[in-house]
C-alpha positions as CSV (number, residue, x, y, z in Angstrom):
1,X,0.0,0.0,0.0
2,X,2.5,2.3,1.1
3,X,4.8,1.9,-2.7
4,X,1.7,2.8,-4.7
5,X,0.8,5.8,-2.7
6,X,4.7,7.0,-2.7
7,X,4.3,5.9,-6.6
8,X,1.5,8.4,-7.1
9,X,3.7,11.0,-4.9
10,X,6.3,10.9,-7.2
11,X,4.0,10.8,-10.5
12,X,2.2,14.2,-9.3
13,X,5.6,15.4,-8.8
14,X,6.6,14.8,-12.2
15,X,3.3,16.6,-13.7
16,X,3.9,19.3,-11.0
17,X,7.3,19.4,-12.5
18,X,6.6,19.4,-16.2
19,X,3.9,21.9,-16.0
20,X,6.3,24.1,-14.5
21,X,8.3,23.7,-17.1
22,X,6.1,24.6,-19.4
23,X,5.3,27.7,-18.1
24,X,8.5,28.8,-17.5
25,X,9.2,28.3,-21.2
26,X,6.0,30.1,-22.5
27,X,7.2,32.9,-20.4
28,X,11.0,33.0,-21.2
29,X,9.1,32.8,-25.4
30,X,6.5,35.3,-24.7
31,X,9.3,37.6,-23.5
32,X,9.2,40.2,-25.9
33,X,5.4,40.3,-25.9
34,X,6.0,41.9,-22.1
35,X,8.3,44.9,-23.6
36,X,5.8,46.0,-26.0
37,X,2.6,48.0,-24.3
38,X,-0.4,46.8,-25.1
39,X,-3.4,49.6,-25.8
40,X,-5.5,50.1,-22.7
41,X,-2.5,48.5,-20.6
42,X,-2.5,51.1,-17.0
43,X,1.6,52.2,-17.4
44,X,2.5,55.7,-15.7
45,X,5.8,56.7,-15.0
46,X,6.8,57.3,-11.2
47,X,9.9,59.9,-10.5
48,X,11.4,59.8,-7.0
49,X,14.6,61.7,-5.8
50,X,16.5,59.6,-3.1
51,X,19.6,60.0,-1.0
52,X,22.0,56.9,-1.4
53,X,25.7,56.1,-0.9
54,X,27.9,56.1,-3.3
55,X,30.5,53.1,-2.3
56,X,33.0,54.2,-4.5
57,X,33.0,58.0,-3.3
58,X,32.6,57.0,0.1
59,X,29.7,59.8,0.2
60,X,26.0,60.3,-0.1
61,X,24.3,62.1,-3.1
62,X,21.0,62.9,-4.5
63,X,19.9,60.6,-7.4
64,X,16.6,61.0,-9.5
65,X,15.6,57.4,-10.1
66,X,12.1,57.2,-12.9
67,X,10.2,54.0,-12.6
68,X,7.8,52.6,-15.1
69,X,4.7,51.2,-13.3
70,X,2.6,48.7,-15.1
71,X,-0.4,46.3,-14.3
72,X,0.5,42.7,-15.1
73,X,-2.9,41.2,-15.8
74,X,-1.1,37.7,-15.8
75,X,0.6,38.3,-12.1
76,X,-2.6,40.5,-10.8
77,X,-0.3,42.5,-9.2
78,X,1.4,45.9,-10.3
79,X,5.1,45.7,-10.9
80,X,7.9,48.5,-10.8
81,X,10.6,48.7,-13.3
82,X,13.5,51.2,-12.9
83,X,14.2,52.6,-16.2
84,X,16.1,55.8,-15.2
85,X,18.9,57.3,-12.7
86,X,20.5,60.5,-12.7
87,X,22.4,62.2,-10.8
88,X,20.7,65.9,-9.0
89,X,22.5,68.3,-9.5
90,X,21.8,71.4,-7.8
């Protein structure tokens, strides 16, 4: 009793595998369908200025870091990409 129960453990784990194999290949594929925005897709752009420290310098500064904020319909969650950093000067 106990082998056929452990049999069917390790079958579901090899669905439970190959599914997730699967979808991490129709993600790593549908890659390039992610860059490109969609119409109606809810992206706005988020600027924040931040104090951080610069490990080279050994000192703090002011950078002005841009985010892209999308909705990810697939994920049902929003995500935040950063897609800018600058220095402040000033």
């Amino acid at each position: 009793m106990q082998g056929s129960s452990r049999d069917a453990g390790s079958s579901n784990l090899l669905e439970f595998q190959l599914l997730q194999g699967e979808l991490m290949s129709a993600t790593a594929s549908d890659a390039t369908a992610v860059l490109m925005f969609p119409a109606g897709m809810d992206t706005h752009w988020e600027t924040q200025i931040r104090t951080v420290w610069n490990e080279r310098a050994h000192t703090s500064e002011e950078l002005e870091l841009v985010y892209e904020v999308s909705w990810i319909a697939e994920l049902g969650a929003w995500r935040r990409f950063l897609r800018s950093q600058r220095q402040v000067k000033g």
